[in-house]
C-alpha positions as CSV (number, residue, x, y, z in Angstrom):
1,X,0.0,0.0,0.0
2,X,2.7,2.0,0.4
3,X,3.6,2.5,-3.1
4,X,0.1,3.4,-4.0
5,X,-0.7,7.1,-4.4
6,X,-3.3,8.0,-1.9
7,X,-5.7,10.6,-1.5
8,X,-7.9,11.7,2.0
9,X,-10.3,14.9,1.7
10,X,-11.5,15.2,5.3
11,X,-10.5,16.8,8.6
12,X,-9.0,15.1,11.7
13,X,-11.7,16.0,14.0
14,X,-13.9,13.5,12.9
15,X,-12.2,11.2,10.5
16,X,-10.1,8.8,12.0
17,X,-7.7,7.7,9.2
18,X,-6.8,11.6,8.6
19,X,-5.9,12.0,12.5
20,X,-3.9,9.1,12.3
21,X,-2.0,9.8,9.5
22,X,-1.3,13.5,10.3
23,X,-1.1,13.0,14.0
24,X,-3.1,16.1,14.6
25,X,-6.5,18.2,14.8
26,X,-7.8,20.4,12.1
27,X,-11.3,21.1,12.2
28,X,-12.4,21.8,8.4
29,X,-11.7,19.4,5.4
30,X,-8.1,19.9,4.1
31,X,-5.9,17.7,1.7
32,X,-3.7,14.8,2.8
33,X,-1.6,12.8,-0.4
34,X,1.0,10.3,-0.1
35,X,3.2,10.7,-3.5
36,X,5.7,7.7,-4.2
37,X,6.2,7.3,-0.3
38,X,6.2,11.0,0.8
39,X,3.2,13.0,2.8
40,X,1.9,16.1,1.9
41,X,-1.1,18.0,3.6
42,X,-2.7,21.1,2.0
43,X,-3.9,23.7,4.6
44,X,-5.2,27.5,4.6
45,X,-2.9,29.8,5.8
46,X,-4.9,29.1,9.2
47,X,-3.6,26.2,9.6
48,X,0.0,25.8,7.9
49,X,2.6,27.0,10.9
50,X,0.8,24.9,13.1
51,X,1.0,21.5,10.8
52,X,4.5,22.5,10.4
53,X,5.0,22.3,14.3
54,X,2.8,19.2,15.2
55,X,2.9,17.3,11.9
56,X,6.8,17.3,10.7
57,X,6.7,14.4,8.7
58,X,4.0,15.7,6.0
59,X,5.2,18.3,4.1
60,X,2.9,21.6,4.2
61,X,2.0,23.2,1.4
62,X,-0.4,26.3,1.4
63,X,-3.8,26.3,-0.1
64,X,-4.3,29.9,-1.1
65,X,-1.3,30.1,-2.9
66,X,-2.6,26.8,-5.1
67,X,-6.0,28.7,-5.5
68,X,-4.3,32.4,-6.1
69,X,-2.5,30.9,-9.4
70,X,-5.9,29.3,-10.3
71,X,-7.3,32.7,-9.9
72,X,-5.0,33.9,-12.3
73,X,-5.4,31.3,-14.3
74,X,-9.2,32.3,-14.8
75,X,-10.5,29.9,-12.0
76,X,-13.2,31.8,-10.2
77,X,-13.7,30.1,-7.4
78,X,-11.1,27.4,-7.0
79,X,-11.8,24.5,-4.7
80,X,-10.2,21.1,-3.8
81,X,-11.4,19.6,-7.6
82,X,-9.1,22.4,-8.8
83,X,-6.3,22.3,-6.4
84,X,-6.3,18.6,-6.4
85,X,-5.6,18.0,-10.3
86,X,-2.8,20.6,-10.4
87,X,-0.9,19.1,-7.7
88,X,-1.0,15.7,-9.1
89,X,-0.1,16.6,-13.3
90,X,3.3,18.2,-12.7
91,X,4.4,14.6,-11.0
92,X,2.2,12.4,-13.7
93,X,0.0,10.7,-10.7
94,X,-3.1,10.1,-12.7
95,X,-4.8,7.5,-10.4
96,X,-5.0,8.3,-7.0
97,X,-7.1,5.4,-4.0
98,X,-9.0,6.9,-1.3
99,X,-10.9,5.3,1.5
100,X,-14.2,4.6,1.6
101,X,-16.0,7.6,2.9
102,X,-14.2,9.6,0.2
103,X,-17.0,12.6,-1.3
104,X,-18.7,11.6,-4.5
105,X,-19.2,14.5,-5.6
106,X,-15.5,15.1,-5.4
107,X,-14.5,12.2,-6.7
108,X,-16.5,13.0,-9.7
109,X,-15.5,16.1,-10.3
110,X,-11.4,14.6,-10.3
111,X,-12.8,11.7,-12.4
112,X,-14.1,14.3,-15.0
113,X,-10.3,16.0,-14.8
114,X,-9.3,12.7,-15.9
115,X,-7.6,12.1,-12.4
116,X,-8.6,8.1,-11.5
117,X,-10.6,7.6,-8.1
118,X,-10.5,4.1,-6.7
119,X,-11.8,3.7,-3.3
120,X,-9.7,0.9,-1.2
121,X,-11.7,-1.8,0.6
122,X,-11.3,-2.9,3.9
123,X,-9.1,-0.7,6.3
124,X,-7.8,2.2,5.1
125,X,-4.4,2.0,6.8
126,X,-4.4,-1.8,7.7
127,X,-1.6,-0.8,10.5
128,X,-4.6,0.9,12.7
129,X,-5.4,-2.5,13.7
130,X,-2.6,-3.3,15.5
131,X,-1.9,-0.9,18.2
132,X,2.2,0.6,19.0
133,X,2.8,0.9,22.7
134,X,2.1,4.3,22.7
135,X,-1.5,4.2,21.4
136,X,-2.0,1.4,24.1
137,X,-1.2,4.3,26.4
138,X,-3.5,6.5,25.2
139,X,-6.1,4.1,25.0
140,X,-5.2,3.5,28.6
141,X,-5.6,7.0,29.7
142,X,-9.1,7.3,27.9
143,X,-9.9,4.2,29.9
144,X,-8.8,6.3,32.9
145,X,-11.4,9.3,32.4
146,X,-13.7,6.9,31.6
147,X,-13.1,5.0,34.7
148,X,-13.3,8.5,36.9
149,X,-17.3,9.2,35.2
150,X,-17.6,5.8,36.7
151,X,-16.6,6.3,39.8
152,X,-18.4,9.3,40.4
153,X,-21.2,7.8,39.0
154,X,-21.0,4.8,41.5
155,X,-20.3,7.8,44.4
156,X,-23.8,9.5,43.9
157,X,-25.7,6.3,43.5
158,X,-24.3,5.1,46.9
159,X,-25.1,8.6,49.0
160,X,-28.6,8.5,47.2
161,X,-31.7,7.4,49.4
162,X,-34.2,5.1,49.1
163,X,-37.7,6.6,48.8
164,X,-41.3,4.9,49.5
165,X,-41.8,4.4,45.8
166,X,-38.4,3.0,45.4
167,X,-37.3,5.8,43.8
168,X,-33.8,6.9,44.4
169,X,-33.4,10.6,46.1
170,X,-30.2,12.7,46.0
171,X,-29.6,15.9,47.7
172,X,-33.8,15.3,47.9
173,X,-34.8,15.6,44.7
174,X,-35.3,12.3,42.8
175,X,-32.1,11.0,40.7
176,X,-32.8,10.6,36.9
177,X,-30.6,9.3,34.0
178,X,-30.2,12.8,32.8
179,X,-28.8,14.0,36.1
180,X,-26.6,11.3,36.6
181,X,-25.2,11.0,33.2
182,X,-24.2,15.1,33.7
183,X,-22.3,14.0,36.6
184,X,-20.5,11.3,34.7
185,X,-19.9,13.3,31.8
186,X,-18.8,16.6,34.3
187,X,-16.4,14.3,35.5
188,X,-14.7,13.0,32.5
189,X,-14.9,16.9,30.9
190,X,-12.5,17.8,33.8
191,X,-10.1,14.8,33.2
192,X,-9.4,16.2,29.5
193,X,-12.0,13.6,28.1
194,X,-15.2,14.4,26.1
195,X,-18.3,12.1,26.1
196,X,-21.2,11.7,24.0
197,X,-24.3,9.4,24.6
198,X,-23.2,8.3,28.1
199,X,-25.7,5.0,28.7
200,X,-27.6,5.6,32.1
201,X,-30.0,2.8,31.7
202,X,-32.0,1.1,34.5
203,X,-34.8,-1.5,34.7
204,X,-36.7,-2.0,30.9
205,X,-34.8,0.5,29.7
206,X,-31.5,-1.2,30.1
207,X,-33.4,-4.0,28.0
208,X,-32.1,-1.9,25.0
209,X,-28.1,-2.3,24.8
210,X,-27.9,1.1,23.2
211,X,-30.7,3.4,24.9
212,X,-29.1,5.8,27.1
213,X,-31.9,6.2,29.6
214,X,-34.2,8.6,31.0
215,X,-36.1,9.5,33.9
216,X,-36.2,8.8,37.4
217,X,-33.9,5.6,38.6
218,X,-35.0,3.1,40.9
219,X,-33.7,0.7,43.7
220,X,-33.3,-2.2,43.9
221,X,-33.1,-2.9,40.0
222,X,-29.8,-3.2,37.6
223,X,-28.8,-0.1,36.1
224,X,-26.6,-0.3,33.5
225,X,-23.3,2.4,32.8
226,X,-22.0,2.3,29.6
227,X,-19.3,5.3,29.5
228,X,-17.1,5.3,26.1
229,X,-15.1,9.1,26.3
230,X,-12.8,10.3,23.8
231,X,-9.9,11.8,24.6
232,X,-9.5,15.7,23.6
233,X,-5.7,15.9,23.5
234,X,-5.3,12.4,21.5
235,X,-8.6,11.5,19.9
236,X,-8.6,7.7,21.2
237,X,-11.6,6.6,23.1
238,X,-12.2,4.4,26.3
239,X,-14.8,2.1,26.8
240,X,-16.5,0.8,29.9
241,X,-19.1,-0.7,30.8
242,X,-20.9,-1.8,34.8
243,X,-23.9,-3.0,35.9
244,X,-25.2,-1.8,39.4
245,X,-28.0,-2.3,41.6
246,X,-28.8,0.7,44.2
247,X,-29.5,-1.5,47.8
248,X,-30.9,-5.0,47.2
249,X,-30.5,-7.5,44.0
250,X,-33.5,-10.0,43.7
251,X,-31.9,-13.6,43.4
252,X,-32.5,-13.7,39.5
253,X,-30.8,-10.4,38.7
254,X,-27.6,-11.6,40.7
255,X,-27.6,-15.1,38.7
256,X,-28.0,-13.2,35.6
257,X,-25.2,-10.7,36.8
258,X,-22.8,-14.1,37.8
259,X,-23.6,-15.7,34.4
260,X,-22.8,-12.4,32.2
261,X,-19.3,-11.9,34.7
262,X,-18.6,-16.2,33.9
263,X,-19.1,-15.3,30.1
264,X,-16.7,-12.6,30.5
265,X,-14.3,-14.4,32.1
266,X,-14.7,-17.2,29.1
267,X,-14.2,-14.1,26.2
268,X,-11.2,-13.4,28.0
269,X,-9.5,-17.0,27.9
270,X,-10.6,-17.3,24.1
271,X,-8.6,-13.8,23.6
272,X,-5.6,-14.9,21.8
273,X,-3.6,-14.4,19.3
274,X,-4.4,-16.6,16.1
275,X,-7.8,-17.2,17.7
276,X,-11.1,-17.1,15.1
277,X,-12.7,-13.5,16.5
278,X,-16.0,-15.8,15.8
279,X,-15.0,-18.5,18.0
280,X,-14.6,-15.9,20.8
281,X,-18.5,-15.0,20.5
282,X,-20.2,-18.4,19.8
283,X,-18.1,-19.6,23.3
284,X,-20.0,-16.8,25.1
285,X,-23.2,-18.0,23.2
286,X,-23.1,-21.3,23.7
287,X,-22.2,-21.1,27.4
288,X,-25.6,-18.4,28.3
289,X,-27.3,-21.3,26.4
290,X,-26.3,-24.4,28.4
291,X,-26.9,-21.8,31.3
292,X,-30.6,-21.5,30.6
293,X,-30.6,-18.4,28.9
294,X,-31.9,-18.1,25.7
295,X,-32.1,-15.7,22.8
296,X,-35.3,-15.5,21.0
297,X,-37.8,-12.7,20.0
298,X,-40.4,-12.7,23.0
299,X,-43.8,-9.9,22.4
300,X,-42.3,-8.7,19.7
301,X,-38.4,-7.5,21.2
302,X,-35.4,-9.7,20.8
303,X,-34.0,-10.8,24.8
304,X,-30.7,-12.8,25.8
305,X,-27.6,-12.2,23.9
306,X,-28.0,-10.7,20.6
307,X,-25.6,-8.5,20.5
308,X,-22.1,-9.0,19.9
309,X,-19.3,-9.8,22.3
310,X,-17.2,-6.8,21.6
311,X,-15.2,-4.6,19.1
312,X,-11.7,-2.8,18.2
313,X,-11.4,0.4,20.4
314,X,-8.8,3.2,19.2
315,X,-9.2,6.2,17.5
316,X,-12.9,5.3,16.6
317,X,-15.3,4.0,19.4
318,X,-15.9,0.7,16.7
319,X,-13.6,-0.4,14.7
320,X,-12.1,-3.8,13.6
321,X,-11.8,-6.1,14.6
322,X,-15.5,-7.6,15.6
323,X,-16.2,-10.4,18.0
324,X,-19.7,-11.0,16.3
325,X,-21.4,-13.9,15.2
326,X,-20.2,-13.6,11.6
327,X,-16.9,-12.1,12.3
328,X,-14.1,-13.1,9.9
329,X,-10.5,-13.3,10.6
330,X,-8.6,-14.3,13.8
331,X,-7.0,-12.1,16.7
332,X,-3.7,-10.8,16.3
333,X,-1.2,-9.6,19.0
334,X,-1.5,-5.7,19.3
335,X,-5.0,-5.4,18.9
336,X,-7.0,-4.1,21.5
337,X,-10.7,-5.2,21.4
338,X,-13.6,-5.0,23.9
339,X,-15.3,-7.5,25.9
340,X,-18.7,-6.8,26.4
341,X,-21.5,-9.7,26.7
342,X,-24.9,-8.8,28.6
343,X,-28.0,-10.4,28.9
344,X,-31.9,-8.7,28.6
345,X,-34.9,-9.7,30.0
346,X,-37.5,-7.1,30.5
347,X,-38.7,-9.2,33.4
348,X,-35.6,-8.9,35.3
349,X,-33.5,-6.3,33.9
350,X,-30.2,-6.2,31.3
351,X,-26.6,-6.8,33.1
352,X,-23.6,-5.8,30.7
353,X,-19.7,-5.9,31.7
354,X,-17.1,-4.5,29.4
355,X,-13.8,-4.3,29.7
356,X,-10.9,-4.0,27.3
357,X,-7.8,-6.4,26.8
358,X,-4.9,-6.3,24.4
359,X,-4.7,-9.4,22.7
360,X,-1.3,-10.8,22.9
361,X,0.6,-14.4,21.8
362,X,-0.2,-15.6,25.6
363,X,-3.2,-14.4,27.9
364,X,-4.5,-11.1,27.2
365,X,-3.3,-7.8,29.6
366,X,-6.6,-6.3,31.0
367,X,-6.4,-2.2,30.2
368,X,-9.5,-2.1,32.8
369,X,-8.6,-1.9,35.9
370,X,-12.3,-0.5,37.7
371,X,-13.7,-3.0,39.8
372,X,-16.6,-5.1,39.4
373,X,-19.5,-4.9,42.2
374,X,-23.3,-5.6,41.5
375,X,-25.0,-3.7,44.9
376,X,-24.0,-0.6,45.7
């Protein structure tokens, strides 16, 4: 892939192959080509000193002075279709592979300057995958802001009180998911972390794996805290998930709770290198099975475990590799991948756990390091 001429139109706020090949923030689309084995990023004047400082191995070259000799040139209004052409003729690169996200309209417009657009399959940089020891560091300190919404999560739910209703009261008035997902994402703000869509789910509601609750939250029911911040100074994200009850677990939400923490515990012994990622899931599957729980669609909603056992975590919340049931390929060493089994039943309640290993040759190294308690 290297020798390949490649083209990203994006910016590295939001698009996670630009940040990682530029190493820094820019918050409008800019230009990013790799030329026979050299980088080059195209940036306004804005921009330009500051990629010289924190991106050093790209080569800067300024927009507006691309777009003034188009101007000249009887260009009115020259934009990344112009600019994009004239950089490529003068070192004959007429076919250029972008990912898969790449703008049609753009790509048209180059395809019409006879300039070749071929989007790449798969994984843009393939390299992502596998994570360097520094990215497992900044993967571990997401983890850690993550980890402090937690614990000030777990703090107010323990100094909340128990009303008649069962209702849950702090600093007397009742405690909702809103209020309690501000706390959590409050916290994580102040540790340098930025969160979005904090899961605050309890009782039906935590049925759903991916409805972040709302309203008031009750004892004596699981709850479930999904928290997945990104980091604002490195862009990688952390991703934890607990399940806590407020005072006092019926008997079938703490078997449910000891058969998701079991299932766990099995993901993590399948997490190898040279392991099939499907062989990780249909273990977890098989064994809430053989436990009595079963996934079927009951009144209409699907219940058990049908969701998969977890995902790649880096500088996108999901990326590969998937633990799934149709998940292809096998671990590798340096990836770092989520495990994260649950089980729903509306009658009881949903119980998720979700830590995150580094897959290695031997037994994985646990990045988590937040404890696990069911009552609180």
């Amino acid at each position: 892939m290297k020798s390949e001429n490649l083209l990203i139109v994006a910016d590295s706020d939001r698009d996670a192959n630009m940040l990682y090949v530029v190493g820094m923030f820019v918050p409008d689309p800019f230009i990013y080509l790799r030329l026979r084995g050299r980088n080059y990023i195209v940036l306004s004047d804005l921009e330009i000193d500051r990629a010289r400082k924190q991106a050093p191995h790209c080569h800067a070259l300024s927009l507006r002075r691309y777009q003034d000799k188009l101007r000249r040139d009887g260009v009115k209004h020259p934009g990344f279709a112009d600019v994009i052409p004239m950089i490529l003729r003068p070192r004959n690169v007429r076919r250029v592979a972008v990912p898969q996200n790449f703008p049609h309209g753009l790509a048209a417009d180059l395809q019409r300057a006879h300039i070749r657009v071929e989007a790449r399959r798969g994984n843009f940089w393939p390299e992502r995958e596998l994570k360097s020891a520094a990215e497992v560091r900044k993967i571990s300190a997401a983890l850690t802001m993550a980890e402090v919404g937690m614990a000030e999560a777990i703090q107010v739910l323990q100094a909340s009180k128990i009303g008649k209703d069962r209702r849950l009261i702090h600093r007397n008035v009742p405690l909702t998911s809103e209020k309690l997902r501000a706390v959590i994402d409050t916290a994580i703000m102040q540790a340098s972390g930025l969160a979005s869509h904090t899961i605050v789910a309890g009782g039906k509601q935590a049925c759903d794996p991916h409805e972040v609750g709302s309203g008031p939250l009750y004892a004596n029911e699981p709850i479930i805290l999904d928290i997945f911040p990104r980091s604002q100074k490195t862009g990688y994200f952390g991703d934890i998930t607990r399940t806590v009850v407020r005072g006092r677990a019926s008997e079938a939400v703490r078997k449910l709770y000891d058969t998701v923490l079991k299932g766990q515990q099995l993901a993590f012994k399948k997490m190898r290198a040279g392991v099939p990622t499907v062989e990780v899931h249909e273990a977890v599957q098989e064994f809430f099975k053989r436990e009595g729980y079963k996934t079927a669609k009951h009144n209409g909603r699907m219940q058990g475990f049908f969701h998969g056992t977890g995902h790649g975590l880096g500088l996108e919340i999901h990326e590969p590799p998937r633990t799934g049931p149709h998940s292809p390929g096998k671990l590798k060493a340096g990836q770092v991948v989520t495990v994260e089994p649950g089980l729903y039943y509306p009658e009881i309640g949903g119980v998720r756990l979700e830590d995150v290993p580094l897959v290695t040759p031997g037994s994985p190294r646990n990045l988590t390091r937040f404890e696990k308690v069911l009552e609180v």
